[in-house]
N, C-alpha and C positions, 0 to 999 in steps of 0.2 A: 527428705527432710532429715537434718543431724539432728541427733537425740543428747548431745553435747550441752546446749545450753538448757534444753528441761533437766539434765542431771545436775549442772548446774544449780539451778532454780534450787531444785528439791535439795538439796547437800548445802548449799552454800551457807555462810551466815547472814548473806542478804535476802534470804530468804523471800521477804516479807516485800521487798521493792522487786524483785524478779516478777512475784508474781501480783500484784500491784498495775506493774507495765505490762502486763500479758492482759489483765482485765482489761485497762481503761485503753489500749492500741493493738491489740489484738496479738504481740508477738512476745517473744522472751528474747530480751536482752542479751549481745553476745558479750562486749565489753562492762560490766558492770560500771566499773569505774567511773566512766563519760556522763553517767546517769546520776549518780552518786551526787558526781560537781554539780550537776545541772539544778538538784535541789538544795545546791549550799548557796543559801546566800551570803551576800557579804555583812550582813549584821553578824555572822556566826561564822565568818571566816577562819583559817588555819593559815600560819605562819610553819612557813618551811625553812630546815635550816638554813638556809641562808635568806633569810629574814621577808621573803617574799610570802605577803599574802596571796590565799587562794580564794575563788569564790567562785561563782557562774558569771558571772562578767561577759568574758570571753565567749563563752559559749553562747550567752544571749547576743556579743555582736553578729557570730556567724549565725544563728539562728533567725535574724533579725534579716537577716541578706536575703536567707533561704525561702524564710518564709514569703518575703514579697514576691520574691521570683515566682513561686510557684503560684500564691494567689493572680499573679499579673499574668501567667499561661493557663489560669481555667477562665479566668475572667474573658480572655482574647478568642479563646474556644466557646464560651456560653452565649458568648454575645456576638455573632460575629460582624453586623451590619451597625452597631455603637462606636460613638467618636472617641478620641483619644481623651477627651475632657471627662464622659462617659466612665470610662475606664478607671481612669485616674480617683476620680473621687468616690466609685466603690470599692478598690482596693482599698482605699485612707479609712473609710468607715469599719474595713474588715480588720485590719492589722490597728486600730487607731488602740493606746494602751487602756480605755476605758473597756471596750469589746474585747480586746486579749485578758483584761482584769477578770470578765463576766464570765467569759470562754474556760478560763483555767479555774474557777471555781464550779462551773457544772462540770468539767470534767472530773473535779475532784483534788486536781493537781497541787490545792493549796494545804491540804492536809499533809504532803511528802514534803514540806517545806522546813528545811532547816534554818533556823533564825532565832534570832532574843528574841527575850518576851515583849521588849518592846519595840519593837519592827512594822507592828501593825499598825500604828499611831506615826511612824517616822516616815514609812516609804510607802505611798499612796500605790505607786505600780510594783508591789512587789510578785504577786501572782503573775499579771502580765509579764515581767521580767522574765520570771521562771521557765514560762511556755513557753519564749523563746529561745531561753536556754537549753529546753527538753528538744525543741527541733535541732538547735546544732547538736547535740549528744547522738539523736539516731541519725545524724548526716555522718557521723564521725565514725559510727560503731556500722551503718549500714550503706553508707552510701548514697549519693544524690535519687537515683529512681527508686530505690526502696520508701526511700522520708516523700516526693511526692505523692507515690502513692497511699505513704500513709496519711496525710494532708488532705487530700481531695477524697481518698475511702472511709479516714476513721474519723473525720473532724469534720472539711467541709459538708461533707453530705450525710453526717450523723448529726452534727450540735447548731450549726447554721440553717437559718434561712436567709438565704437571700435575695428571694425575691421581696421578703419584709423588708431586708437591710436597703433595697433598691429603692424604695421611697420612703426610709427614715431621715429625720432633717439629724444633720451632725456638725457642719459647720456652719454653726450659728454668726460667724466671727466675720467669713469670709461671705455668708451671705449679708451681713449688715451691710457691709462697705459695698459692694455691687450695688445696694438699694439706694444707698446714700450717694453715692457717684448718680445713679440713674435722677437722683432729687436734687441734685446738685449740691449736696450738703456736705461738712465736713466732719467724719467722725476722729474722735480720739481716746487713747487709751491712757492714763496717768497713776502711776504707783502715788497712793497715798499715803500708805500708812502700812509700813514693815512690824512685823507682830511677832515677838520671840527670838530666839536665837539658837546660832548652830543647825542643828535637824531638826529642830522644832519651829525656824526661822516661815513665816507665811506674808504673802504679799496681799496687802489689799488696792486693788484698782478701779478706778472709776471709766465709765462709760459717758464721754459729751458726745451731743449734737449738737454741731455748729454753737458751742461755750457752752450750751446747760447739760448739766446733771440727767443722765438718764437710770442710769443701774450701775449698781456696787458686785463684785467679785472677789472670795478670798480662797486662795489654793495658796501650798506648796510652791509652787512656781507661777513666775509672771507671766507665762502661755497660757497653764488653765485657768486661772484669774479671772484674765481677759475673756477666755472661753466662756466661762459662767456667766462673766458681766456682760457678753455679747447674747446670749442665751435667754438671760432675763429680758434685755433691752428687747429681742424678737418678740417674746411673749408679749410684753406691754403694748410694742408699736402694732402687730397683725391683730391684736383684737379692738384695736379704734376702729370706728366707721371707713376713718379717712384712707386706712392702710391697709386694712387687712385682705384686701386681693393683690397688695400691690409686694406684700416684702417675701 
């Protein structure tokens, strides 16, 4: 083991995130820098001479790649007699930005977060972002088998259960329409009513069954909307008499 990045640690002026990332993933940082971007957000971004902003972006798309990849090779190894549908829809509940939101808060991660003050109120998945910005930084500084192992040693098998996650309901959206296809009915999703402007801009959507009104959803964007308003709609339809073994 080089004793290069603990002198690092101990001397540096980043002192305080060296050893930060030695708590919460078990290692010290070799590239500081990578880590640095990972918790800039773009509410706080930096303009470089030549006029380009910086932020974690980038590093959340390649973290974002990384991170599937390797939730989609322990998944295929934990499970190995599971269909590819199986598969599929435990990844989405593991990586989905509400469970990276929750994930990057017990970890702690939202506290290294550089942002305005008003960031919290604008960007619903900002933590979530981050986390996956922190996976591309230790892909970048450590290399792809270093970040799996730290994936499945420091995260999945320390802050996850998944065998909970295995029969948590999450896609309320896509399990309506399955119900409603199997009822022969037709569901729909309709923006009704836009609320605000810019970053503060929110969608409100309604939920029909075959023309009536079922349930209302208002998010940031017209995916979780819908999510919400599909969410509600499960609740109300599985505890009638008439549905509730059936949705």
């Amino acid at each position: 083991m080089t004793f290069l990045p603990i002198f690092k640690a101990y001397f540096s002026a980043d002192k305080q995130l060296y050893q930060s990332i030695k708590n919460i993933l078990g290692f010290y940082p070799g590239n500081i820098f990578v880590y640095k971007l990972a918790f800039l957000h773009k509410s706080a971004s930096q303009e470089t001479r030549k006029g380009v902003k910086i932020s974690n972006e980038r590093l959340e798309y390649l973290g974002d790649t990384i991170l599937s990849t390797v939730v989609a090779d322990y998944l295929f190894k934990k499970y190995p007699f599971n269909d590819e549908g199986f598969l599929t829809e435990l990844r989405s509940k593991i990586v989905s930005r509400a469970n990276l939101n929750k994930l990057s808060k017990k970890m702690g991660l939202n506290h290294l977060i550089q942002r305005d003050n008003e960031s919290n109120n604008l960007y619903r998945s900002i933590e979530g972002d981050t986390f996956e910005a922190l996976i591309g930084a230790i892909y970048l500084d450590k290399g792809f088998n270093f970040t799996h192992r730290v994936i499945v040693n420091r995260i999945i098998q320390v802050h996850l259960d998944i065998d909970e996650m295995e029969h948590k309901q999450w896609n309320f959206k896509s399990k309506l329409i399955d119900w409603t296809q199997r009822e022969k009915k037709t569901a729909g999703f309709n923006v009704v009513d836009v609320i605000g402007n810019g970053y503060m801009k929110q969608y409100k959507v309604e939920l029909t069954i075959d023309g009536e009104p079922i349930a209302c959803g208002q998010d940031y964007s017209i995916k979780a909307a819908e999510q919400l308003a599909a969410e509600k709609a499960y609740m109300i339809l599985s505890t009638t008499e008439e549905n509730k073994m059936a949705i």
